[in-house]
Structures are given as structure tokens and as C-alpha cells.
C-alpha positions in Angstrom: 37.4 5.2 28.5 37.9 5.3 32.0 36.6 8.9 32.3 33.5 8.4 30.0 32.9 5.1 32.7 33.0 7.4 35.5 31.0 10.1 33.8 27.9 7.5 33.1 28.3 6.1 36.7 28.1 9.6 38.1 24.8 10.6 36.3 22.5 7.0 36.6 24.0 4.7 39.7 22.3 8.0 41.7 19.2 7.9 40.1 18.9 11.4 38.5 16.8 10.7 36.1 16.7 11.1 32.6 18.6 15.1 31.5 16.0 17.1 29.8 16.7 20.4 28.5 15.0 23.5 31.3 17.4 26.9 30.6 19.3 28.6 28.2 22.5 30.6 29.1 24.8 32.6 26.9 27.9 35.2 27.8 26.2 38.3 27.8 29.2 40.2 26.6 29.5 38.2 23.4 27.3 38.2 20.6 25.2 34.8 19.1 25.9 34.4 15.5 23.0 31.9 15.0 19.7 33.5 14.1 17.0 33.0 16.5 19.6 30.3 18.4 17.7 30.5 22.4 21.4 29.9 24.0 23.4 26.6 25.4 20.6 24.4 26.7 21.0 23.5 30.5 18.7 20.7 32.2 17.0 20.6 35.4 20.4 20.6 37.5 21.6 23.6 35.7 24.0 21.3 34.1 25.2 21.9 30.4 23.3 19.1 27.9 23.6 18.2 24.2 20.8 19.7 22.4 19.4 16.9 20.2 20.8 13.6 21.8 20.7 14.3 26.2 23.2 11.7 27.3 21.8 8.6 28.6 22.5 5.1 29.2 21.2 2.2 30.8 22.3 0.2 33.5 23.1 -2.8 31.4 25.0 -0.8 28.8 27.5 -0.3 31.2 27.8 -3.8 32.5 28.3 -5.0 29.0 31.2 -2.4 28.3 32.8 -3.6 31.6 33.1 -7.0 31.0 32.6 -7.1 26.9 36.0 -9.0 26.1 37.4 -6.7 23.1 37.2 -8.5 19.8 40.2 -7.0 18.3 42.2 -7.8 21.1 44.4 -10.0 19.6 44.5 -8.1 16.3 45.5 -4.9 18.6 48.6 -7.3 20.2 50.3 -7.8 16.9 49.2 -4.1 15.4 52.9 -2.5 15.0 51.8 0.5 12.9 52.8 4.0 14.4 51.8 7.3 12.8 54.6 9.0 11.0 56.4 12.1 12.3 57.9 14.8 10.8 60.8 16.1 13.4 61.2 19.6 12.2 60.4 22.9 12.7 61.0 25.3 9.9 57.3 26.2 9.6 57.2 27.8 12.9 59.2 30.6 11.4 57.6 30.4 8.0 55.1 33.2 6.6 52.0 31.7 5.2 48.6 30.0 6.1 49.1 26.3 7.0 47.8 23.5 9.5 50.0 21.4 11.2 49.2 18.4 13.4 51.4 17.9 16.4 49.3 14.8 17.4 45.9 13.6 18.8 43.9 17.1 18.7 46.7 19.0 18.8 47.1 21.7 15.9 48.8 24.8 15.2 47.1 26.8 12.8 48.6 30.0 11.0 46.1 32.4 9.4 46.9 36.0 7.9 50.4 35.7 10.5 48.2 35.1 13.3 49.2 32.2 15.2 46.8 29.9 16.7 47.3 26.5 19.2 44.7 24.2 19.7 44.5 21.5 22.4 47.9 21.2 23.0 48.8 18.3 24.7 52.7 18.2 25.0 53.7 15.1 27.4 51.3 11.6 28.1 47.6 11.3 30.1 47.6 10.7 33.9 46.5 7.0 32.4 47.9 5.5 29.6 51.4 6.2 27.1 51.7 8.3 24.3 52.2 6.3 21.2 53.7 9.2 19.0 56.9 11.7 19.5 56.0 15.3 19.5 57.0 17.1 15.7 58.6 19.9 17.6 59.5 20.7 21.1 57.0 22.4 23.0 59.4 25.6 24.5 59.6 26.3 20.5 56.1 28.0 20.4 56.8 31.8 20.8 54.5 34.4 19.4 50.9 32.7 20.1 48.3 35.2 19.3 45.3 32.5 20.7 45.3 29.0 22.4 41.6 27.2 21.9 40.2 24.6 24.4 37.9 22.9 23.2 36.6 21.1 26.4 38.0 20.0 29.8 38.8 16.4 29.4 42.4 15.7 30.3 43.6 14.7 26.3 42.2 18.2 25.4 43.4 20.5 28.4 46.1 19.8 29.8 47.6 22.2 32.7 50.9 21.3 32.5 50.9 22.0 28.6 49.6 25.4 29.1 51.6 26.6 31.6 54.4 25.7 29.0 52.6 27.7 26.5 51.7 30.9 29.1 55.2 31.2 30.1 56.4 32.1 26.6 53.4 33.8 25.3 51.7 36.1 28.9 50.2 38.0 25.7 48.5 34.9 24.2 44.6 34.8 24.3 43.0 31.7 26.1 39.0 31.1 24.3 36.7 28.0 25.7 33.2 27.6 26.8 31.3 28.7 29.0 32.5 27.9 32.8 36.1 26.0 32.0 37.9 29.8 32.1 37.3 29.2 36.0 39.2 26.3 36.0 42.2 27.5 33.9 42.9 31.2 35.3 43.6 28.7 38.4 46.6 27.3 36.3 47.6 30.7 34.3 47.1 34.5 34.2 46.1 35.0 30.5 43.5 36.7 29.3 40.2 34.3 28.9 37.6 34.5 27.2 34.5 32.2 27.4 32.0 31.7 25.0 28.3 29.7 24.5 27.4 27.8 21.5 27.4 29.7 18.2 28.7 32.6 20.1 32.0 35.1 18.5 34.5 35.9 20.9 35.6 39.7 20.7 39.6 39.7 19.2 41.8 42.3 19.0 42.4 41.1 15.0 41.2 40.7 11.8 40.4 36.8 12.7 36.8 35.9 13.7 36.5 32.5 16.0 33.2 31.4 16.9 32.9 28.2 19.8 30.2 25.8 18.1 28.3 22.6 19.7 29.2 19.1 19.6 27.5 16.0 20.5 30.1 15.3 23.6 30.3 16.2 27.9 32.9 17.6 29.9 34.2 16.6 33.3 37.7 16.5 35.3 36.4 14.4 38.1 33.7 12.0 39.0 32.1 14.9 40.7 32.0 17.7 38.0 30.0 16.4 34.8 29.1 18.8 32.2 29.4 21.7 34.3 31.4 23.4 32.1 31.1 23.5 28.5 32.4 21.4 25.4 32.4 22.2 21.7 34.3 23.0 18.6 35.7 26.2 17.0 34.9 27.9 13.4 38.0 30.3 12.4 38.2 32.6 9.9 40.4 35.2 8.5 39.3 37.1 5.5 39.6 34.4 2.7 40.0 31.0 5.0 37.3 29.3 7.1 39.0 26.3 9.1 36.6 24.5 11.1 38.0 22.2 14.5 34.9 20.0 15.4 36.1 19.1 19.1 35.3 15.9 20.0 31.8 14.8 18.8 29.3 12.0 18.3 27.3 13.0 15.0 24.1 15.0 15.2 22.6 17.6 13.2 24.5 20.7 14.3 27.1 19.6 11.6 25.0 20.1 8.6 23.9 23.5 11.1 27.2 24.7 11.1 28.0 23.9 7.3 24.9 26.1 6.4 26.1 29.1 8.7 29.3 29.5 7.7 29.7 28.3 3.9 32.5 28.1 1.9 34.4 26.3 4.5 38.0 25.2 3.4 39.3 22.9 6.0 37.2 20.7 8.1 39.1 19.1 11.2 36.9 16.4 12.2 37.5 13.5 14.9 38.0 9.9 13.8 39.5 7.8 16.8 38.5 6.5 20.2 35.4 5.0 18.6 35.3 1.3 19.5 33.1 -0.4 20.6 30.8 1.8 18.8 27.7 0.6 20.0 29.3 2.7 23.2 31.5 5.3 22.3 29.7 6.6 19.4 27.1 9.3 21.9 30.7 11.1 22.1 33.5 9.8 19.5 33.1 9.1 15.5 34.4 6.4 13.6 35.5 7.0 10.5 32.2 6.3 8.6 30.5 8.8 10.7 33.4 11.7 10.3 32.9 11.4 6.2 29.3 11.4 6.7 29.8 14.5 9.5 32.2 16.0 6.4 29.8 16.0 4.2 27.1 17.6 6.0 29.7 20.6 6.6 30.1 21.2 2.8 33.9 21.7 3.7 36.2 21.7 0.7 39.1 19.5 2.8 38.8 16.4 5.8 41.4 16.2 7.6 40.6 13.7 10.8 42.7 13.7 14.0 41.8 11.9 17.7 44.1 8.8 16.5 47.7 7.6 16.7 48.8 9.2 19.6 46.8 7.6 22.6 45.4 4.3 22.5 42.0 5.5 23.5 39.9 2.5 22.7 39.2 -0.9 21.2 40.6 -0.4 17.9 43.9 -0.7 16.7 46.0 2.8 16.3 46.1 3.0 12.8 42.5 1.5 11.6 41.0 5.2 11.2 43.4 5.7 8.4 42.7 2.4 6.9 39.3 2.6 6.9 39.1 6.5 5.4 41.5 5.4 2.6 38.7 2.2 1.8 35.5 4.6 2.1 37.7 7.6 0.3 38.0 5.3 -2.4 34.6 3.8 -2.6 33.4 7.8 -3.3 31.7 8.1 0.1 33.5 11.2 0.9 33.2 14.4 -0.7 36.1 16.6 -1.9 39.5 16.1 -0.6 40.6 13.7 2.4 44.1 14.9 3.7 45.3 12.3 6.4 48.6 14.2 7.8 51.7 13.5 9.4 52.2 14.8 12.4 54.4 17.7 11.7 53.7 18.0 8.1 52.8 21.2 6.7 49.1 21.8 5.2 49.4 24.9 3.1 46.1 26.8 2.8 
């Protein structure tokens, strides 16, 4: 919350105006999947913007969220529930295709022996604890074909983390957007590649990944909002399609995505840090808006993540998986809903 505060106090206390989409830019090298898609729009500071929703906020929205009194304080005081783990790490050796969550928006992914890590984030945030043990211990992750950033918040890239990861996989292949390679070939010397929205990165395998929009920002600092790029990640071997939606506010680029790339089998979609919607909800989904953000993506399996592991917001740890059992059950979300462990094994 703190770095959302900071982001919104960056942009209006100085008066910059309302963001409106001026530019398009792409990397040239890669090519755009999306017919007749003009690029990753830019607005009039040459700063990266959501396409459909341009971030803004009034003044008095952020006094309210500073001195709003949380109404599930209490309830949040008593809340013992933890998220189970699974301390065991057979499936690191294991042939197969599988998904395992290692916590927040952490995942290892296994496709057609290609092994893939995404957001890993192995020890706690500069602010705050981590509420969940790790399933396996991060020197344990040899052989790493790709590791996939989806934007450069500190929950989602973590420097320490991938230095970990670097110094047992040099070979490993490092794809983000557009702009945050500048900011990690500081921290390691793997190969990057960055990519614009709806743009294929070019692999040395028989996997395709694609870096797709989300309704988010991006920032390290106070000082460097949106100027490098946030999103999610389609990834496909020859008979899966797993799709990691980053972290996202709903818009229409999920029902986008869902008609671009049918057929999808997993959908990994965000379902914390969501309180007090009336605030978080430009950037993170509750749980009523990752079904409905499901649905649109015609995917044949939800599985949410961004809860459990950090206490991010105003709700209690474990109300995502509370409320996705209630609106499961009630038939508002299509197909399967798989709430994981973290280290348990989703075989594909």
C-alpha cells in the first residue's frame, strides 16, 4: 500500500495533469502477435499508461485512504488462518507438466521439460513479514530454462531472489517489459529480453511466451512511475497454454487475451491485496472480479495467487479463499477453481 500511496502522490500533488495516451512503442526486434495492435501506449511524458483505464485519482481519494480506519481491523486481529505448505521437493526432479506455487506470485512452471520461474520472491519485503514458509529452498532451483518478471514492484522483482537464481542457472533466460531489463542487467549478467504488450519473445525452444497487458503501474521509487513496463505472460508449448495475469485491476484486455489465444488450460489470475476496494481495485482484484476476469479468458482452470503470503491490505489473509469457495459454489465461475497449496503439485 505504501508504494501504490507514493505512486498516486508522485503523479497529482505536482499537478501533472490528467495521463492521456500520445505514443506507441514496441521492441523492434520482436514481433506483435495482436493484429492491427498500434504498440504499448505512452502519454504525454513518454511514460508507460494503461490503455483503457489511465490511472487517476483525486485528491480526496487519497485523504480518505489515509485516515479510513480499516473496518476489518478487529476481524484481521483475531484471523489465525495461515495458508498450508507442502515442505517437499520431489517435483523438482520429476518429469512432467505441472504448476507449483511457492507463495504470493511465485510459481514454477514445467512445460515439455522446460523449466520456467515466475516472480520469485524467496525471503520478506523491505516492509512488512512474510506470513508463509517457502515449499522448497531457494539454492534447490538448478536447470531454469526462463525466469519471467512480470513488473518491477518489489513483491514481484526481487534482486536478491534473482541473484540466488542467476548464480545457479548463468544459462537461464530473464523476459520482462519493456525498460525493467535496464534495471536487472544492473543486478545479473543473464541474457534479457524485453518485450511490449502482445509482443513473442524469440526462444531458443519449442515454448512460445508472449508479455500481455494488465490494468496495473510500475515503479521502484517515488521518482520512477511507470517508466518501465508491467504486464502478464501467455505460455505455451505444443498442447498447453498457461496464462500468468501479473497483477491487474479488471479491464477488457482479459476477454482480449482469451480471444487471441483460445483453448487456454490454466488461468493464473490475482485475487489478494484488494481491500479497500473502492481504492485498490484500479490495480488489484478481489475475488469477485478474478472469477469474472476468468471467465472472460475462456480458461479451462483458475487458479488465484497474490494472498497468504504478505499481508498486503485490509482483508484478512485467508478471505480470498473463502470467498472463491462461496462464489464457486453459487456457479459464478466457470470450469474448474483450483485453490493450491503452496508446494503442491498441479499436474497438467
Amino acid at each position: 500500500m505504501i508504494t501504490v500511496l507514493l505512486h498516486f502522490l508522485k503523479r497529482f500533488i505536482y499537478k501533472r495533469g490528467k495521463p492521456e495516451i500520445r505514443d506507441y512503442t514496441s521492441n523492434p526486434e520482436l514481433p506483435t502477435v495482436l493484429p492491427d495492435w498500434p504498440g504499448t501506449p505512452l502519454d504525454q511524458r513518454h511514460l508507460f499508461i494503461n490503455h483503457e483505464f489511465p490511472t487517476v485519482i483525486s485528491y480526496r481519494a487519497i485523504v480518505k485512504f489515509m485516515l479510513q480506519r480499516n473496518p476489518q481491523r478487529a476481524e484481521k486481529k483475531k484471523d489465525t488462518w495461515r495458508i498450508k505448505v507442502h515442505k517437499n521437493d520431489n517435483w523438482l526432479t520429476n518429469v512432467g507438466d505441472k504448476i507449483v506455487w511457492l507463495g504470493h506470485a511465485s510459481f514454477f512452471i514445467q512445460l515439455s521439460g522446460i523449466r520456467i520461474l515466475i516472480d520469485p520472491i524467496f525471503g520478506k519485503l523491505p516492509v512488512g513479514k512474510r506470513y508463509s514458509e517457502l515449499p522448497v529452498e531457494p539454492d534447490k532451483f538448478f536447470q531454469i530454462d526462463y525466469i519471467l518478471i512480470s513488473h518491477a514492484h518489489y513483491d514481484h522483482c526481487d534482486k536478491s531472489s534473482l541473484k540466488i537464481l542467476a548464480a545457479n542457472n548463468p544459462q537461464a533466460q530473464i523476459l520482462v517489459g519493456l525498460k525493467l531489463d535496464k534495471l536487472i542487467s544492473n543486478w545479473v549478467n543473464n541474457p534479457i529480453q524485453s518485450a511490449g504488450w502482445y509482443q513473442q519473445y524469440k526462444l531458443n525452444s519449442d515454448l512460445k511466451i508472449t508479455f500481455l497487458p494488465s490494468r496495473h503501474w510500475a515503479n521502484r521509487s517515488p521518482f520512477d512511475a511507470n517508466t518501465t513496463l508491467w504486464g502478464g505472460f501467455m505460455i505455451q508449448s505444443q498442447n498447453r497454454a498457461v496464462y500468468y495475469a501479473g497483477d491487474s485491476g479488471y479491464s477488457s484486455h482479459f476477454e482480449t487475451i482469451g480471444d487471441t489465444f483460445p483453448n487456454i488450460d490454466v488461468a493464473l489470475i490475482g485475487a489478494g491485496a484488494y481491500s479497500p476496494t473502492w481504492f485498490m481495485s484500479p490495480h488489484h482484484q478481489d475475488p469477485y472480479s478474478a472469477a469474472r476476469a476468468f471467465n472472460a479468458t475462456k480458461a479451462k482452470t483458475f487458479v488465484p495467487f497474490h494472498y497468504g503470503t504478505f499481508d498486503s491490505a485490509d482483508e484478512p489473509l485467508g478471505e480470498p479463499e473463502i470467498i472463491l469457495r462461496k462464489i464457486k459454489a453459487e456457479g459464478k465461475i466457470n470450469n474448474d477453481l483450483k485453490i493450491l497449496s503452496l508446494g503442491e503439485v498441479f499436474e497438467l
